[in-house]
DSSP file (Angstrom, degrees, kcal/mol; ACC not computed):
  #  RESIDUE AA STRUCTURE BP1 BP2  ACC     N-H-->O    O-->H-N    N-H-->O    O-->H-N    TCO  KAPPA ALPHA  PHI   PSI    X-CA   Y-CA   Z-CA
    1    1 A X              0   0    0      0, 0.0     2,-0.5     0, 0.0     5,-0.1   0.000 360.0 360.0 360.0 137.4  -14.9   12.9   -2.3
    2    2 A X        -     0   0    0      1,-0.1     0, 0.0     3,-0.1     0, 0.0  -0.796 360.0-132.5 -92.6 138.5  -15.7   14.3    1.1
    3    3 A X  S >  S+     0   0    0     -2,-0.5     3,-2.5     2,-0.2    -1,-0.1   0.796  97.2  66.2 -54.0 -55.7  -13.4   16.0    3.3
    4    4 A X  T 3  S+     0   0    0      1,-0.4     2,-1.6     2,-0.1    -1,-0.2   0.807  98.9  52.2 -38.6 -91.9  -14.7   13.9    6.5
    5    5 A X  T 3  S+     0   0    0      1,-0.2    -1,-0.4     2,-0.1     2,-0.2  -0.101  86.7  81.5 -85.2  40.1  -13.5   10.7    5.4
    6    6 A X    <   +     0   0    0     -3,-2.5    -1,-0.2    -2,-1.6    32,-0.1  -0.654  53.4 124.1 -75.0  77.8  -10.4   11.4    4.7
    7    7 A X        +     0   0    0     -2,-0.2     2,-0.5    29,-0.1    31,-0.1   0.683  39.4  87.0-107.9 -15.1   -9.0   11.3    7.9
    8    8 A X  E     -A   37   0A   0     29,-0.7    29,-5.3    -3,-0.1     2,-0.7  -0.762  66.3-136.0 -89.0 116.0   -6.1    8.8    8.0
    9    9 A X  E     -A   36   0A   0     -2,-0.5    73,-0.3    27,-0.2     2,-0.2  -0.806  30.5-176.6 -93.6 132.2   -2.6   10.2    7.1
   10   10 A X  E     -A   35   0A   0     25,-0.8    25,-1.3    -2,-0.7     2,-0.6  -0.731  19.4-142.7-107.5 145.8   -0.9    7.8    4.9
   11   11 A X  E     -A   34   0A   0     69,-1.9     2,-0.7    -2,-0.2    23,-0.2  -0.813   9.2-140.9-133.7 118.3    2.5    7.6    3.4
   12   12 A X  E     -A   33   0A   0     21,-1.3    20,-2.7    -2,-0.6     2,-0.7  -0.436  27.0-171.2 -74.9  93.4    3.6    6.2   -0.6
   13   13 A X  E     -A   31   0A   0     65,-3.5    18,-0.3    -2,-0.7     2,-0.2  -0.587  10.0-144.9 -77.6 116.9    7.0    4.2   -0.4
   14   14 A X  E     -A   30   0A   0     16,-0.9    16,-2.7    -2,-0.7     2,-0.5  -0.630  17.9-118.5 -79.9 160.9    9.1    2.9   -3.3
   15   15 A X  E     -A   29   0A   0     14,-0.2     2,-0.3    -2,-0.2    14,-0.2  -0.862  35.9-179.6-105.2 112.2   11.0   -0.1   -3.4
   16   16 A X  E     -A   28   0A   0     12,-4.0    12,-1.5    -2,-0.5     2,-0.7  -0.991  21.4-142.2-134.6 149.4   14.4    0.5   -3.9
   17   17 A X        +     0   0    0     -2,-0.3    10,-0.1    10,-0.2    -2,-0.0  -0.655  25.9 174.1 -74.7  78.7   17.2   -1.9   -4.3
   18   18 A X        -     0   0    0     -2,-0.7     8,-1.3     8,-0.3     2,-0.3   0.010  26.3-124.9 -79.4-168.9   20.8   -0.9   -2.6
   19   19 A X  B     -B   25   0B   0      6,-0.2     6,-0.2     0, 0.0     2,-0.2  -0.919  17.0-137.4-136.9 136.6   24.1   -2.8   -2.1
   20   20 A X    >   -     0   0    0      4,-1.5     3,-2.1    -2,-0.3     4,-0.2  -0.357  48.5 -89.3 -67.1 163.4   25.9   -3.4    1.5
   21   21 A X  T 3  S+     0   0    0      1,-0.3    -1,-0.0    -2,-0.2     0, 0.0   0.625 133.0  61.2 -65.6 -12.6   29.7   -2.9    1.5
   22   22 A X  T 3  S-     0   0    0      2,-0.1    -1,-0.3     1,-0.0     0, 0.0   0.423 124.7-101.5-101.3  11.7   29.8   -7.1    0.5
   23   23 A X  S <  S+     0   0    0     -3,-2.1    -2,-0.1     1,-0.2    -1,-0.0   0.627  74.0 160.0  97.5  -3.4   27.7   -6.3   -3.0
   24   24 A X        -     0   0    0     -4,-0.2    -4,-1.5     1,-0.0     2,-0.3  -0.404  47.2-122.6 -55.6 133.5   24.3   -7.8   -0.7
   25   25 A X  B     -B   19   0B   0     -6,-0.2     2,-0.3     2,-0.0    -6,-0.2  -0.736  36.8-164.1 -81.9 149.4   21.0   -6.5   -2.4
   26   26 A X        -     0   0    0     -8,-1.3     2,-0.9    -2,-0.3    -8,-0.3  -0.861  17.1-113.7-132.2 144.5   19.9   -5.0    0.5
   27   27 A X        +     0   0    0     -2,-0.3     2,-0.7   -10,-0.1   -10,-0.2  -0.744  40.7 170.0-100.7 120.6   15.7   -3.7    1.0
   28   28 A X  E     -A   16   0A   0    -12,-1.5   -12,-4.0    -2,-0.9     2,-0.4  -0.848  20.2-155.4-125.0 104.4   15.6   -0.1    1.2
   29   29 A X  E     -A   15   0A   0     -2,-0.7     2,-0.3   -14,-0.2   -14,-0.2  -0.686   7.9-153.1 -86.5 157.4   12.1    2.0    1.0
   30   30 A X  E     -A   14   0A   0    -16,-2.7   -16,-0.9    -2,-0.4     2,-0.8  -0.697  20.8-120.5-111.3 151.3   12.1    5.7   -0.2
   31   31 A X  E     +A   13   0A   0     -2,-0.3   -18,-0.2   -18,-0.3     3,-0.1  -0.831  31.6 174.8 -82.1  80.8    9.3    8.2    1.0
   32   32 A X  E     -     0   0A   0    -20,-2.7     2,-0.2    -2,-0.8    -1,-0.2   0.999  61.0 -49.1 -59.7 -56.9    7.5    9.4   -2.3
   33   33 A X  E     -A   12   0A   0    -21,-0.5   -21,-1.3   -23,-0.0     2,-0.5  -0.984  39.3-118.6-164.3 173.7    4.7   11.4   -0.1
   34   34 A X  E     +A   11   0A   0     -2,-0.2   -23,-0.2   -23,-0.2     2,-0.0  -0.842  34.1 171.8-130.8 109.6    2.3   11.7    2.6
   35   35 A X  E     -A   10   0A   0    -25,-1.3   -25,-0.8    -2,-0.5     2,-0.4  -0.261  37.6-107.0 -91.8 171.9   -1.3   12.4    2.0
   36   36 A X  E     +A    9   0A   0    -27,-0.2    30,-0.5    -2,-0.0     2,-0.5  -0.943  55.1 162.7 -72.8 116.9   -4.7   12.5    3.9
   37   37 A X  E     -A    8   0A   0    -29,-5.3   -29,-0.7    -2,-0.4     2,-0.3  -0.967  42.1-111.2-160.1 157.2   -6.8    9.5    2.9
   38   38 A X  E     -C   64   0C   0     26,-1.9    26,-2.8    -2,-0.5     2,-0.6  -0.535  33.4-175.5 -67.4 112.1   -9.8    7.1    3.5
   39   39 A X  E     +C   63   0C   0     -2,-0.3     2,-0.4    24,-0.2    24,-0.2  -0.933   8.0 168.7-125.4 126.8   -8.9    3.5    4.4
   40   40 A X  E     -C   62   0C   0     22,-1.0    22,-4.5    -2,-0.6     2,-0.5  -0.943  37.4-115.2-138.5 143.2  -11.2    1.0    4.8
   41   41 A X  E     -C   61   0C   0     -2,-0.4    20,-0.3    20,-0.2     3,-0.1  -0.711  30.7-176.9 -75.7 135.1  -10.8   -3.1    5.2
   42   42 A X  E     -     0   0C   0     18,-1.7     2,-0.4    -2,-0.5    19,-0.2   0.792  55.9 -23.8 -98.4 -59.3  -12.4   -4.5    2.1
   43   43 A X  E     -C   60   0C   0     17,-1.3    17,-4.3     2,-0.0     2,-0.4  -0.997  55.9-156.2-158.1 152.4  -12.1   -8.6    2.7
   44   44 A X  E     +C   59   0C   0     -2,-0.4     2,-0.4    15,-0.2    15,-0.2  -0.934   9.8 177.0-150.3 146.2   -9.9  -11.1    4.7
   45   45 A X  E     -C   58   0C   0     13,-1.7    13,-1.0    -2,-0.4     2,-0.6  -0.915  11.4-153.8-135.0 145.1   -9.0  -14.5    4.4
   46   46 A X  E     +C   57   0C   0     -2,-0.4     2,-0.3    11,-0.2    11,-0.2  -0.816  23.1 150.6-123.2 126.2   -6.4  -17.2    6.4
   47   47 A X  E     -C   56   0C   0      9,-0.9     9,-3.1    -2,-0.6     2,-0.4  -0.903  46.9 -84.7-147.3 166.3   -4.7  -20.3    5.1
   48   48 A X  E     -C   55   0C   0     -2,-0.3     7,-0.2     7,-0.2     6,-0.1  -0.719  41.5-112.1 -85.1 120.8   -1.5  -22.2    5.9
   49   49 A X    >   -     0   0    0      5,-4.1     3,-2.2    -2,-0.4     2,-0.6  -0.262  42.6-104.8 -32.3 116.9    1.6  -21.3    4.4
   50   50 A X  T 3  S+     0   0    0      1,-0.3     3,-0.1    -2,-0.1    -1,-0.1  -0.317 101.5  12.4 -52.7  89.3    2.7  -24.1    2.0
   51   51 A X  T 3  S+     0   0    0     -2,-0.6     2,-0.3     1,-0.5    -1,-0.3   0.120 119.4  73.6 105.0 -17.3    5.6  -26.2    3.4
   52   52 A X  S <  S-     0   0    0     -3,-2.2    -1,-0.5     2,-0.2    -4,-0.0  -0.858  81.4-125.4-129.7 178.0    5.3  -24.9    6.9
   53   53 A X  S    S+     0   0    0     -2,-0.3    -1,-0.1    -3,-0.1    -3,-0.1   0.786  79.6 115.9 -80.3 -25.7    2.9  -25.1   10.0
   54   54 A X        -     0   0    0     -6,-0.1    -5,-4.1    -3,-0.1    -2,-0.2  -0.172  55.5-149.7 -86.5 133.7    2.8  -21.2    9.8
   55   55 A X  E     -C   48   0C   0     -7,-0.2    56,-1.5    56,-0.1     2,-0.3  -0.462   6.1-158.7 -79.8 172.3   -0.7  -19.4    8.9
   56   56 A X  E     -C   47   0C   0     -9,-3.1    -9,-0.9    54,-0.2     2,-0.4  -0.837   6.8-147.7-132.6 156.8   -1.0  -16.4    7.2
   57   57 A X  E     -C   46   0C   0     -2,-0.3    52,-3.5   -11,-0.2     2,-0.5  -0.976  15.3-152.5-128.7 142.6   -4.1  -13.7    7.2
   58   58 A X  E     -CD  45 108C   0    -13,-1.0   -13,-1.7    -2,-0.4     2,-0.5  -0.953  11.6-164.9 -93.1  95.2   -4.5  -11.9    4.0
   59   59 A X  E     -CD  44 107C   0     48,-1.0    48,-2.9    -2,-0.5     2,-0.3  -0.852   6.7-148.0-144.2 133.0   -6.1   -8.5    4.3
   60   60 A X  E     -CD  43 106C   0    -17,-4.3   -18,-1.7    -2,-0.5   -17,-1.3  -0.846  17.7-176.3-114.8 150.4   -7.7   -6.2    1.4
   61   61 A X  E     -CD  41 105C   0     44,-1.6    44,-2.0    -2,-0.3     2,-0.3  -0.969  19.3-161.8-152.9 127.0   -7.4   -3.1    1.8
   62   62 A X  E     -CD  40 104C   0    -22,-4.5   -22,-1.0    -2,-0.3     2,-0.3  -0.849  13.6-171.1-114.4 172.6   -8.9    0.2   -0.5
   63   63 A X  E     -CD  39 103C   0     40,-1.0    40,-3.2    -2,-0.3     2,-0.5  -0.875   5.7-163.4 168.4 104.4   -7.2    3.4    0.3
   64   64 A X  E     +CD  38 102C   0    -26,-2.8   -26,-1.9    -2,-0.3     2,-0.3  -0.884  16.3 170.5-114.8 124.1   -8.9    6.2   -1.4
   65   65 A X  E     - D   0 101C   0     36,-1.9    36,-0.8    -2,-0.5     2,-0.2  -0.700  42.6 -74.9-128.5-179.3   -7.1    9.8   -1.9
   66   66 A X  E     - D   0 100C   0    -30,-0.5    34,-0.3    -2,-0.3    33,-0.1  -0.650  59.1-101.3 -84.3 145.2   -7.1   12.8   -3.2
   67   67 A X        -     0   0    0     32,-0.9     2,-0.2    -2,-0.2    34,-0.1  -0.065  45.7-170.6 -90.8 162.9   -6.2   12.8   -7.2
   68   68 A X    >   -     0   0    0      3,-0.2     3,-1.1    32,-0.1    -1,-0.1  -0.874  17.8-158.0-168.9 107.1   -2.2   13.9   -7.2
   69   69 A X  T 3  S+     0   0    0      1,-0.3    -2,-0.0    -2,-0.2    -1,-0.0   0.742  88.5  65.6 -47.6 -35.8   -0.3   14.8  -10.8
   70   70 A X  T 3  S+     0   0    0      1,-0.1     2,-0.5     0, 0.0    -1,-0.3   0.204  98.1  69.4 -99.0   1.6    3.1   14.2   -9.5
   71   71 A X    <   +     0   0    0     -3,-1.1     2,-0.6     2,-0.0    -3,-0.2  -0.847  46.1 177.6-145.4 144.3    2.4   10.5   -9.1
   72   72 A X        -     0   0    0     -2,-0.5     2,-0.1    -3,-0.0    -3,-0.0  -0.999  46.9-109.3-125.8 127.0    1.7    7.0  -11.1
   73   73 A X        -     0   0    0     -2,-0.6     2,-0.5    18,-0.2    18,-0.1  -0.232  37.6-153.3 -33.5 115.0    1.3    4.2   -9.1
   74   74 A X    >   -     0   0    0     -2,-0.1     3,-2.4     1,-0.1    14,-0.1  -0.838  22.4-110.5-119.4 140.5    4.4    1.8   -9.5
   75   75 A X  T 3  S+     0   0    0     -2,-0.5    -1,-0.1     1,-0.3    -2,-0.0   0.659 119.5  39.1 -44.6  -1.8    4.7   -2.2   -9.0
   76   76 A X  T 3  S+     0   0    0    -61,-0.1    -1,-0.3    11,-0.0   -61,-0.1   0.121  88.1 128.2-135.4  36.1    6.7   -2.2   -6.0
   77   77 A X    <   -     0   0    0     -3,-2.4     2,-0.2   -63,-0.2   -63,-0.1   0.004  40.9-163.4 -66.6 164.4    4.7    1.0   -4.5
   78   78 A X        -     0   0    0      9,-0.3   -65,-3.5     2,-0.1     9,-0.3  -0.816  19.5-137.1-178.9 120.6    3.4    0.3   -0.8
   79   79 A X        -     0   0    0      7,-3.2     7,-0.3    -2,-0.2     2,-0.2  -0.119  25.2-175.5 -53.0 170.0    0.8    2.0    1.5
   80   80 A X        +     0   0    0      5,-0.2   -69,-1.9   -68,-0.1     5,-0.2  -0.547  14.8 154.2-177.3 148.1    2.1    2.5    5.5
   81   81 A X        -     0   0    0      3,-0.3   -71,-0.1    -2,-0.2     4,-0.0  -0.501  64.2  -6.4 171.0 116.9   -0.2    3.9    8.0
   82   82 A X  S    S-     0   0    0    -73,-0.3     3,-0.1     1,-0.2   -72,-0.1   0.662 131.9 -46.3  45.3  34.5   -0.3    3.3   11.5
   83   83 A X  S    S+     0   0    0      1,-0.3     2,-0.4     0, 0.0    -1,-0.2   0.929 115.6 117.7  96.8  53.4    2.4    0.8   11.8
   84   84 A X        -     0   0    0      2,-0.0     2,-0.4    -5,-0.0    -3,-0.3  -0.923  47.5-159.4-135.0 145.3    0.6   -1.2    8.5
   85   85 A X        -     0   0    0     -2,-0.4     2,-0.4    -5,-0.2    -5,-0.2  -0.935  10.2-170.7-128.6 143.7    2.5   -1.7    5.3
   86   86 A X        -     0   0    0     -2,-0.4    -7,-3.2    -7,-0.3     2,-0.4  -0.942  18.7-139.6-122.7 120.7    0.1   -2.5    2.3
   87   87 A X  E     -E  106   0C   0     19,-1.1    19,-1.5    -2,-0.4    -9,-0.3  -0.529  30.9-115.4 -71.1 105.9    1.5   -3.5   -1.0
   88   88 A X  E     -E  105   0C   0     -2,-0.4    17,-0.3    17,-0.2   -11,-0.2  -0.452  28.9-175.9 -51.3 123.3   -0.7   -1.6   -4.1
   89   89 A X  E    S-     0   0C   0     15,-3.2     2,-0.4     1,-0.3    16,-0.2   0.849  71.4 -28.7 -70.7 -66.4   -2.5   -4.2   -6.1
   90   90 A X  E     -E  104   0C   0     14,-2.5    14,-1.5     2,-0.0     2,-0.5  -0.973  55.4-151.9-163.4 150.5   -3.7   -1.6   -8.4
   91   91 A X  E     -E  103   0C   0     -2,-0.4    12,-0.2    12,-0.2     2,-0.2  -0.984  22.7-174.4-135.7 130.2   -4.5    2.2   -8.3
   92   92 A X  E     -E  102   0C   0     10,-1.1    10,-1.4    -2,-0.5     2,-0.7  -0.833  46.1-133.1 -97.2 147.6   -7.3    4.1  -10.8
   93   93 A X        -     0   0    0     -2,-0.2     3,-0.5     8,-0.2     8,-0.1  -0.902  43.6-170.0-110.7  79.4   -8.6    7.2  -11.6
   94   94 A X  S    S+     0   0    0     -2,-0.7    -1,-0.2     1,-0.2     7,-0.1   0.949  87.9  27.8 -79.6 -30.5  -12.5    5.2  -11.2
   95   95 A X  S    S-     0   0    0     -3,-0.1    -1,-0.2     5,-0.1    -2,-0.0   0.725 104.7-129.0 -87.7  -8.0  -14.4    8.0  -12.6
   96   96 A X  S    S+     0   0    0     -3,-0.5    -2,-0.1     1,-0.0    -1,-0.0   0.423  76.0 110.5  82.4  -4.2  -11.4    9.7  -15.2
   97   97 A X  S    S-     0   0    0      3,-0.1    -3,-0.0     1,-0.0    -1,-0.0   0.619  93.2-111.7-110.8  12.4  -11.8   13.3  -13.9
   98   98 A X  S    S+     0   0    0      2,-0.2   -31,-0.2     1,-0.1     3,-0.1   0.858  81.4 123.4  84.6  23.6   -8.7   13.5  -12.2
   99   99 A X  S    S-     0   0    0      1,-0.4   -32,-0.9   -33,-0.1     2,-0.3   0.710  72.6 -11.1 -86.3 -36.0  -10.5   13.5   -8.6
  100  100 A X  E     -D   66   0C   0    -34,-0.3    -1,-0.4     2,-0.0     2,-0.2  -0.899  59.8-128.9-151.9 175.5   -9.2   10.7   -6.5
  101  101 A X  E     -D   65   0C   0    -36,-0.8   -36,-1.9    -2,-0.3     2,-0.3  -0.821  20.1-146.4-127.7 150.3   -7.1    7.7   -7.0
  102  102 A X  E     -DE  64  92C   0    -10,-1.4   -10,-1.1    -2,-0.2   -38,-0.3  -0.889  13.4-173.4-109.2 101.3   -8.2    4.5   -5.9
  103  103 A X  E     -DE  63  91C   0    -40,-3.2   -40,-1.0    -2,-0.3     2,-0.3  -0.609  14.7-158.7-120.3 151.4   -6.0    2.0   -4.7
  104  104 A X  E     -DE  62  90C   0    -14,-1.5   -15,-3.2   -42,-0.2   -14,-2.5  -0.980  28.5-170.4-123.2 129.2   -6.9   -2.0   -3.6
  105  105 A X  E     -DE  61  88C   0    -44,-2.0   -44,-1.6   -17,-0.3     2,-0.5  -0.772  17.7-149.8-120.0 141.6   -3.9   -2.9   -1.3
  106  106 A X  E     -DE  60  87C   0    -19,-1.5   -19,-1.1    -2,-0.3     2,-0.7  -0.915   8.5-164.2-129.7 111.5   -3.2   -6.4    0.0
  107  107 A X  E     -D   59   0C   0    -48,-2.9   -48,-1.0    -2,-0.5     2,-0.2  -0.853   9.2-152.8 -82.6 106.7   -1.4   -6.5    3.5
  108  108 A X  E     -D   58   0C   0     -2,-0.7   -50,-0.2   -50,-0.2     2,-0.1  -0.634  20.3-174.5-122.3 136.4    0.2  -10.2    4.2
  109  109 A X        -     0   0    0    -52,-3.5   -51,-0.1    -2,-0.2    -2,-0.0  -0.354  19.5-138.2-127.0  74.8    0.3  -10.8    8.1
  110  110 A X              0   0    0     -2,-0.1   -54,-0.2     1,-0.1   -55,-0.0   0.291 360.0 360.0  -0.7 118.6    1.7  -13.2    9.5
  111  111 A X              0   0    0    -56,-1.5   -55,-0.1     0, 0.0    -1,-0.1   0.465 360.0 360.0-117.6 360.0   -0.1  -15.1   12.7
């Protein structure tokens, strides 16, 4: 991977589930870490929510970084980056040699 395009610092949230003082599941993200990494829009698409007037825009998203020991990609994992949130689809090792991770990220935006 080349140093140049990684130029966008990005930061890996978890999804965690608290309680409010009434016993409310509450949505709480954690800060796993914050890396330098390559983000680029892959594809986008827009359709009407079902049951309401409101559209939605869809937006795919790859987010390429530096390979990192201390983390495995988890199902309620989430990109943020310049005021963005992207939900991880699925993150890979594409070649195996422990160089980068790849992640495809799905953003849901509301119009």
């Amino acid at each position: 991977m080349r140093a140049g395009l990684i130029r966008r610092r990005v930061t890996v949230q978890r999804y965690t589930a608290t309680q409010n003082t009434l016993g409310e599941e509450v949505e709480s993200w954690s800060n796993l870490f914050s890396a330098w990494a390559a983000v680029a829009a892959v594809t986008a698409s827009e359709r009407f929510a079902s049951g309401s007037q409101q559209e939605l825009a869809t937006v795919t998203h790859r987010v390429t970084m530096r390979w990192r020991d201390d983390y495995t990609a988890g199902p309620k994992d989430r990109v943020a980056y310049e005021g963005k949130y992207l939900d991880i689809e699925s993150a890979v090792d594409p070649d195996g040699r422990r160089r980068e991770t790849v992640m495809l990220c799905r953003e849901l935006v509301g119009l």
